[in-house]
C-alpha positions in Angstrom: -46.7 12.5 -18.9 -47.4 8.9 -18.4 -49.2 6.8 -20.7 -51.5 3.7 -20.4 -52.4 0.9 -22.6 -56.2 0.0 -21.8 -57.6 -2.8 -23.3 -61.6 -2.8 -23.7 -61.4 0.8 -23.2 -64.5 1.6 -25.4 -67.4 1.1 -22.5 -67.7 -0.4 -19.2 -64.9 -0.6 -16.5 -62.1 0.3 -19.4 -63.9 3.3 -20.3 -64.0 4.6 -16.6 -60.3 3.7 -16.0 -59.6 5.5 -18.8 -61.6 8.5 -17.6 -59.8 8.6 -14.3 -56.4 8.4 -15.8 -57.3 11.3 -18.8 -58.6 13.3 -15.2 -55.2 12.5 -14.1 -53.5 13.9 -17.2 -52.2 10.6 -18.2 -51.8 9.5 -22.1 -54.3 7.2 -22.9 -53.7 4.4 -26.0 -57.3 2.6 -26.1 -57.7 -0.7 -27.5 -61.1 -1.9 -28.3 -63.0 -4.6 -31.5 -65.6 -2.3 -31.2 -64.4 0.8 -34.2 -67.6 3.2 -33.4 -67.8 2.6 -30.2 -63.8 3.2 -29.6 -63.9 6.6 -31.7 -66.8 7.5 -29.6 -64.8 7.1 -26.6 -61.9 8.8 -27.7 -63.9 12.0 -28.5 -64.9 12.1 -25.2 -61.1 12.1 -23.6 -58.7 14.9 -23.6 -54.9 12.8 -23.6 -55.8 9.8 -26.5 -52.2 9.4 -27.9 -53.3 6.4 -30.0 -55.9 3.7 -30.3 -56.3 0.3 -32.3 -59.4 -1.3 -33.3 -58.6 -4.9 -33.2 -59.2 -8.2 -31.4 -56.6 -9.2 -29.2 -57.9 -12.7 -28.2 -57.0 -13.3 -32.0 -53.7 -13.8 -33.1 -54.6 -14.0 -36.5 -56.4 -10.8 -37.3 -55.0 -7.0 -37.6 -55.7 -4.1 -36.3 -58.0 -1.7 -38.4 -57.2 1.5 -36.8 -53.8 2.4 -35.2 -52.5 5.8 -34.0 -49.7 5.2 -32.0 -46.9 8.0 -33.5 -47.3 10.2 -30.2 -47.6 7.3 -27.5 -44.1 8.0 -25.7 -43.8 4.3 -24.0 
């Protein structure tokens, strides 16, 4: 399986790339600095091998949510 990294991948153009690529059997790690909105996303997709809630603009901050243990990259 391959995997992806998708930044913003909570809603808008992230959200649909990640669509395709789940349709595509591919393992999806979603990054997003929106929590609710990235655990609504991920309930939608079949392959989520992880996701982080976290702002990546900001070095400074950490991520609140991380699930990377089957992510295979």
């Amino acid at each position: 399986m391959r995997n992806a990294v998708i930044t913003g991948g909570s809603r808008g153009i992230g959200l649909a790339i990640a669509t395709e690529l789940d349709r595509r059997d591919w393992g999806i790690f979603l990054v997003s600095q929106h929590d609710d909105a990235l655990r609504s996303a991920s309930s939608r997709l079949r392959h989520v091998v992880g996701m982080a809630a976290t702002d990546l603009g900001d070095g400074d901050r950490k991520s609140t949510r991380l699930n990377s243990s089957h992510l295979g990259i």
